[in-house]
C-alpha positions as CSV (number, residue, x, y, z in Angstrom):
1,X,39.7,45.9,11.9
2,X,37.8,47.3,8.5
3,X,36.1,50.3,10.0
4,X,39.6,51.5,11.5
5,X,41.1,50.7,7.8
6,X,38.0,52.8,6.0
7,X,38.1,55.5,8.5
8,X,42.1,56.1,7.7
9,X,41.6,55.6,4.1
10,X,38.9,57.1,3.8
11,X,39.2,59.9,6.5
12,X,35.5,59.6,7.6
13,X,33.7,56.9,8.9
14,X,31.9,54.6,7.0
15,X,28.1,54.3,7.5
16,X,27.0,51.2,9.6
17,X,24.5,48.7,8.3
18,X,21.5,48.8,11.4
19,X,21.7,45.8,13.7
20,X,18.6,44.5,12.0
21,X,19.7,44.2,8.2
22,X,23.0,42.3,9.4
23,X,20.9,40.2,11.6
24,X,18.6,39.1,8.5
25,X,21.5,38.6,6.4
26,X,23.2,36.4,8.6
27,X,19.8,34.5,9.2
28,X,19.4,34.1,5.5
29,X,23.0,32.8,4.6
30,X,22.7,30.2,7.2
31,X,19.4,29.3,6.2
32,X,20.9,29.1,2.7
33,X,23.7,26.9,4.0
34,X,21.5,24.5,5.8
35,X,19.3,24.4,2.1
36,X,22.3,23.1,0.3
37,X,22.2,19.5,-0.1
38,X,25.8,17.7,0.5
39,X,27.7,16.4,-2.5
40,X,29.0,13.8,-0.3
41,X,26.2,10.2,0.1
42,X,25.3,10.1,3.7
43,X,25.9,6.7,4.8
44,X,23.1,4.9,5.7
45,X,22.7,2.5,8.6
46,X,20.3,-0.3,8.9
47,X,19.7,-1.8,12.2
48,X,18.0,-4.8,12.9
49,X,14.6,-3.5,13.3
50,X,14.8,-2.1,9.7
51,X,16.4,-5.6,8.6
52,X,13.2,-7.3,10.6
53,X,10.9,-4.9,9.0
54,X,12.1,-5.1,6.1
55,X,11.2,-9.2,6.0
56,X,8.0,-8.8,7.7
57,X,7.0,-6.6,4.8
58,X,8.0,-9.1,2.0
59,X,6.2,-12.0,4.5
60,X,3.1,-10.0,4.2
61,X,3.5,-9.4,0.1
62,X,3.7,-13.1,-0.2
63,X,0.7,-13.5,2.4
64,X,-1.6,-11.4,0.2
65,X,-1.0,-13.2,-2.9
66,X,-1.5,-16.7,-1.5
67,X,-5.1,-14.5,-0.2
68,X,-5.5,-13.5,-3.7
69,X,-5.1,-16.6,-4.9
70,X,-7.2,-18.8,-2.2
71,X,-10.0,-16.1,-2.4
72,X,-9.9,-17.0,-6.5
73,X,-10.2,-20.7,-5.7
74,X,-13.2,-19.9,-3.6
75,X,-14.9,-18.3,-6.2
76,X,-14.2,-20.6,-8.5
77,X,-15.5,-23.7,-5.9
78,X,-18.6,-21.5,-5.0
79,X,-19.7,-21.4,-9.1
80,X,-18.9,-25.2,-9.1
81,X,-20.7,-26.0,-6.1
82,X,-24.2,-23.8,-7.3
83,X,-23.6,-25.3,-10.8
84,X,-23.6,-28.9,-9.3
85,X,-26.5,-28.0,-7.0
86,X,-29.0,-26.7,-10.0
87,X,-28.2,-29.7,-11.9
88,X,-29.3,-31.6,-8.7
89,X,-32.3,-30.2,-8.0
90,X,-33.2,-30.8,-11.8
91,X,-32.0,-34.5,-11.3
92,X,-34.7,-34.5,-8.1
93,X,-37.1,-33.0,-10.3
94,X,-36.7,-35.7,-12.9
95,X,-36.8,-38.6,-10.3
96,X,-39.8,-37.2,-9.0
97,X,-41.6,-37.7,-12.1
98,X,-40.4,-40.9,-12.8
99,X,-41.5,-41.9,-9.4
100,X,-44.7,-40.5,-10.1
101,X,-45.1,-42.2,-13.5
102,X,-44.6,-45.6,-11.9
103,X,-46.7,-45.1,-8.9
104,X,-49.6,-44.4,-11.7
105,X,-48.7,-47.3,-13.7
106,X,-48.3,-49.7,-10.4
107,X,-52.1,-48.9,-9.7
108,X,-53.2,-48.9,-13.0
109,X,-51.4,-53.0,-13.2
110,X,-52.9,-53.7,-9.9
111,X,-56.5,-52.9,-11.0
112,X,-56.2,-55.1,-14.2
């Protein structure tokens, strides 16, 4: 092994890392290792829940825009409906007069 080649080369013995240093070296290389992304594209499998998920999620995009949309035509059929309403209440307001007009006139033709 290397510390019987140093020791005959050598003819003393080498000095030892302590147990600790190696042991944080070895943590940090295979730390390192697991750091390192892979060159290689992992494959990816899709199963049928992704598949279903997948469609329920574009069901639900297409759900809230026909919201979007119906909650537009509301609007719109609410300003349309309190538009029609004023110029109703006008119209009643009108017919009142006119109904009051002829009442006064109708006595007024009786008395003659």
């Amino acid at each position: 092994n290397k510390v019987s080649q140093q020791r005959l080369e050598g003819g003393t013995v080498p000095e030892v890392e302590p147990y600790e240093e190696r042991n944080k070296f070895a943590y940090i290389s295979s730390f390192a290792s697991h750091c390192v992304r892979s060159l290689v594209p992992e494959v990816v499998e899709i199963t049928d829940f992704d598949l279903k998920k997948e469609e329920k999620k574009n069901q639900v995009e297409v759900l809230r825009t026909q919201l979007e949309t119906l909650k537009d035509e509301e609007k719109i059929k609410k300003e349309q409906v309190e538009n029609n309403k004023t110029m109703l209440m006008e119209h009643r307001e009108r017919l009142k007069m006119m109904i009051e007009t002829c009442k006064a006139l109708h006595e007024g033709f009786d008395e003659k």
